[in-house]
C-alpha positions in Angstrom: 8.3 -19.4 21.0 6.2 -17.9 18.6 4.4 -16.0 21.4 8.1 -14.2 21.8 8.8 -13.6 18.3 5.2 -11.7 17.5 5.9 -9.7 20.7 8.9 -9.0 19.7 8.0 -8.0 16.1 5.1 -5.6 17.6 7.6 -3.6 19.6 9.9 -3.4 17.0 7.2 -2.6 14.6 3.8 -1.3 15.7 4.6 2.5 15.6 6.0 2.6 12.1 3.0 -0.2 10.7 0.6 2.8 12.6 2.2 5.5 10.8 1.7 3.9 7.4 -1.7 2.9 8.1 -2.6 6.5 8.9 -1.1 8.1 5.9 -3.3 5.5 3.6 -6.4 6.0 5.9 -6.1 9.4 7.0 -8.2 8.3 10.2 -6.6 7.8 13.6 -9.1 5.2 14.7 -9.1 3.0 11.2 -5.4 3.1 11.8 -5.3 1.6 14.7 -7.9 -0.7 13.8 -5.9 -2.0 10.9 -2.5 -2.3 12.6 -4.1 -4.4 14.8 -5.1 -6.6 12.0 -1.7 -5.9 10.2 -0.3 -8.0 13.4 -3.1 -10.3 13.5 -2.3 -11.1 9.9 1.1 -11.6 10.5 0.3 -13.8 14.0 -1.4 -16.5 11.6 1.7 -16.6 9.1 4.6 -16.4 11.7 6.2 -19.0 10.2 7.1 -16.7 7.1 9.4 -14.9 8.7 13.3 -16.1 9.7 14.3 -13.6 11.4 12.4 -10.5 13.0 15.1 -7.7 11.8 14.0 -9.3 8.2 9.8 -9.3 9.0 9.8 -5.6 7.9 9.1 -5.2 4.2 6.5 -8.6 5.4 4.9 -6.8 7.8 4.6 -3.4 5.0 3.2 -5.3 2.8 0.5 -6.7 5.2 -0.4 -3.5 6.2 -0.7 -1.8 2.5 -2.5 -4.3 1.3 -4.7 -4.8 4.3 -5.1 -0.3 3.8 -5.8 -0.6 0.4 -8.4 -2.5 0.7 -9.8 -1.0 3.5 -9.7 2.5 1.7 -11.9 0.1 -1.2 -14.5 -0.7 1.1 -15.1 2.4 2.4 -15.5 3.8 -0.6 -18.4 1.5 -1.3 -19.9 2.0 1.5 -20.7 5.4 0.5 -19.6 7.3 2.8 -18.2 10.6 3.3 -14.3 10.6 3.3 -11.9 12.8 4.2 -9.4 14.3 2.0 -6.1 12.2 1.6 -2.9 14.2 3.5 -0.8 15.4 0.2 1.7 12.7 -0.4 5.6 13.2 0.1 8.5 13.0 -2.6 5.6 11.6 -5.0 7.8 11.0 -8.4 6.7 13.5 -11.2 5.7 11.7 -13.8 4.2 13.7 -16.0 1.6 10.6 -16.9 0.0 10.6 -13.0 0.6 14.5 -11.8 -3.2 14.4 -12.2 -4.0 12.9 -8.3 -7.9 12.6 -8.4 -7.4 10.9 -11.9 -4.7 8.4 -10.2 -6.8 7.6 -7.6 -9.7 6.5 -9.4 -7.2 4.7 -11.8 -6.3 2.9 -8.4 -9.8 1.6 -8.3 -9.9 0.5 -11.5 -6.7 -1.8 -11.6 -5.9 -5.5 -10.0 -5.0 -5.5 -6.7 -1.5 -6.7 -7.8 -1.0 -3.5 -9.7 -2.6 -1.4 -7.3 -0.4 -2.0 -4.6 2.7 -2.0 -6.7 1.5 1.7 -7.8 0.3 3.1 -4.8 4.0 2.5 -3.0 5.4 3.5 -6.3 3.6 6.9 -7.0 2.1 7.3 -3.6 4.3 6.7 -1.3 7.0 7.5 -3.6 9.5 4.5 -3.2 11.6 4.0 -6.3 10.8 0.6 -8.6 13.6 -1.0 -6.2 12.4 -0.1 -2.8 8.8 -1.3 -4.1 10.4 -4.6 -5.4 11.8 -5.1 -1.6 8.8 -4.1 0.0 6.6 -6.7 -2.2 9.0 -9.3 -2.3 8.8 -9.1 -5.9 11.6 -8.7 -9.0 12.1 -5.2 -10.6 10.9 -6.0 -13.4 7.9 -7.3 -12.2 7.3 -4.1 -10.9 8.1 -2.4 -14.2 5.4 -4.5 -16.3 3.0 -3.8 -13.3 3.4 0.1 -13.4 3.3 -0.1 -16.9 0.2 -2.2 -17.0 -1.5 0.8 -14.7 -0.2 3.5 -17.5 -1.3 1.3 -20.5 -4.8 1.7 -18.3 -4.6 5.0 -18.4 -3.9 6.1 -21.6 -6.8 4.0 -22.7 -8.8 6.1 -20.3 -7.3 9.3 -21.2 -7.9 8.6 -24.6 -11.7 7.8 -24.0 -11.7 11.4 -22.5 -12.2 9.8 -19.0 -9.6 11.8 -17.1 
């Protein structure tokens, strides 16, 4: 049975879970690698999920998070990487239009607030979208993103932008 259901959410699933992973990445092969491990993830926890038209915003947030991290790891490997693909309907914010400084904000934060931020100014889903997608309250994703700009303008102000 639960053979069926992961099948079933890896049809559904796979090519969209690929397409996020490569926008994060920006690397065909990691993409692949971690939609593999997006499913993998979500093979161990199958019990989560009621009902595969629901497993969606699970499975997103498995895959960001398992991205993210990636992305983290890489950079600490010290490697070269390539330049990120220029993000679509990114909000305009006038506190992040600064990209480079956002992204090493990104390193800087939780994890909790990085992910919230990254779908938020990133991949530019509204606070409700990112609530859905995380499984989290609005306004939980309010404090979080304004936890990441209090972090900023504490960097800012140390002339660190």
């Amino acid at each position: 049975m639960a053979d069926k259901r992961w099948e079933e959410l890896y049809l559904a699933y796979a090519p969209l879970i690929y397409s996020k992973c490569r926008k994060i990445l920006d690397d065909d092969a990691s993409a692949q690698d971690a939609t593999q491990e997006t499913f993998i993830r979500a093979y161990v926890h199958l019990a989560k999920v009621r009902d595969v038209k629901e497993a969606l915003p699970w499975i997103y947030s498995i895959a960001t998070r398992y991205c993210l991290q990636a992305r983290r790891n890489v950079r600490r490997q010290a490697r070269p990487v390539g330049e990120l693909p220029e993000p679509q309907g990114v909000h305009a914010e006038e506190s992040f239009t600064n990209r480079d400084f956002l992204l090493r904000l990104l390193e800087r934060v939780p994890e909790k607030v990085k992910v919230v931020a990254w779908l938020h100014y990133m991949e530019g889903l509204d606070q409700g979208e990112v609530a859905r997608v995380l499984g989290l309250s609005r306004r939980t994703v309010v404090y979080r993103l304004a936890e990441l700009s209090e972090m900023a303008a504490q960097l800012r102000a140390r002339g660190d932008t």
